[in-house]
N, C-alpha and C positions, 0 to 999 in steps of 0.2 A: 504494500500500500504506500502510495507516497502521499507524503503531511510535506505540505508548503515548500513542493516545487521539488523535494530530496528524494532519491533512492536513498535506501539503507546504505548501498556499498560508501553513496556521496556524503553520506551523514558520517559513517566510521573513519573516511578518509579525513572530514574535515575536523573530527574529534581526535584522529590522531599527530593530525597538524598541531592543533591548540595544544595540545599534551607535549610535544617536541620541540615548539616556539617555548613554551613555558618554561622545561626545560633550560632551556638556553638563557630564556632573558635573567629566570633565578640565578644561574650560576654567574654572569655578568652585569646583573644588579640586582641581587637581592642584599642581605642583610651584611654578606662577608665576602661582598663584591669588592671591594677596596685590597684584600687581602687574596683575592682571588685573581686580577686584574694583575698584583705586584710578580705573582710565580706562575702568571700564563707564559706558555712557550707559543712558537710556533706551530710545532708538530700540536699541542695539547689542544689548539681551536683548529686544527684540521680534523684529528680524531672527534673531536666533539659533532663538528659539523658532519663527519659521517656516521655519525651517532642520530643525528638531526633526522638524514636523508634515511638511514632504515627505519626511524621510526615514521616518518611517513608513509614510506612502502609499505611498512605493517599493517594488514587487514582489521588486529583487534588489538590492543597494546594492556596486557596485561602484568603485572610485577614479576614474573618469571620469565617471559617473550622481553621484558625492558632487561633482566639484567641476563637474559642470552645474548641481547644484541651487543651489549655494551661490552662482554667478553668476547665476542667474535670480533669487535672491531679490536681489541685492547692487544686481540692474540696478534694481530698485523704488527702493531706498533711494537710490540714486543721483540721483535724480529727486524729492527733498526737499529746497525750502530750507534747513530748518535742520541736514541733515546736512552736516558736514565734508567732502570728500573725501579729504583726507589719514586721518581717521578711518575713514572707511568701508571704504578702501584696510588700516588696519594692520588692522580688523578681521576682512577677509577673508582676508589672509593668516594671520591666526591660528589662523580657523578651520579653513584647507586643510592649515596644517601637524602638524595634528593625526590626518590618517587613518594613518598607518601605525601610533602609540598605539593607533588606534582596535580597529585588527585587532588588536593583540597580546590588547590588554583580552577583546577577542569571542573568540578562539580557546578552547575548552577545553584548560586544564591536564592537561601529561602527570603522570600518577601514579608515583610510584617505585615499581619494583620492587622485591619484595622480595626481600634476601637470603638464600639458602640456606646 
């Protein structure tokens, strides 16, 4: 059934955007952006951005499908000389302790009721 104008597949694509934009913008401004900003590398906002692009491609982005992607892209970097692994390590962690933010961000806001 399509509700205002969306297939399903259009709705999950565009909820998986929202979820991967969010991603990104938290970790380059949210609360410990300043500190996040100071030990980004290069390679760390390539990895991220192809962190970005499978989760768009992702049909349904669940918390085990967000931290398979993020290990499949991590195992690439991995396998670069001039990547750190202590680095590569905090980066990952960064980005996994981020999906529960992720969901709240995605959810739509309950509206107040109004008083009678």
């Amino acid at each position: 059934m399509v509700k205002n104008g969306l297939t399903g597949g259009e709705m999950v694509g565009i909820g998986a955007t929202v979820a991967a934009l969010g991603a990104a913008a938290y970790i380059l401004l949210g609360k410990d952006a300043k500190k996040n900003k100071k030990v980004i590398k290069g390679w760390v906002i390539k990895m991220k951005g192809e962190i970005i692009d499978k989760l768009e491609d992702a049909k349904e982005i669940t918390e085990p499908v967000y931290h398979n992607i993020i290990d499949t892209v991590s195992t690439k970097y991995s396998k670069i000389k001039k990547v750190d692994p202590k680095d590569l390590e905090i980066a990952v962690a960064e980005v996994k302790k981020h999906w529960n933010t992720m969901m709240k961000d995605a959810k739509p806001k309950k509206k107040a009721k109004a008083k009678k």
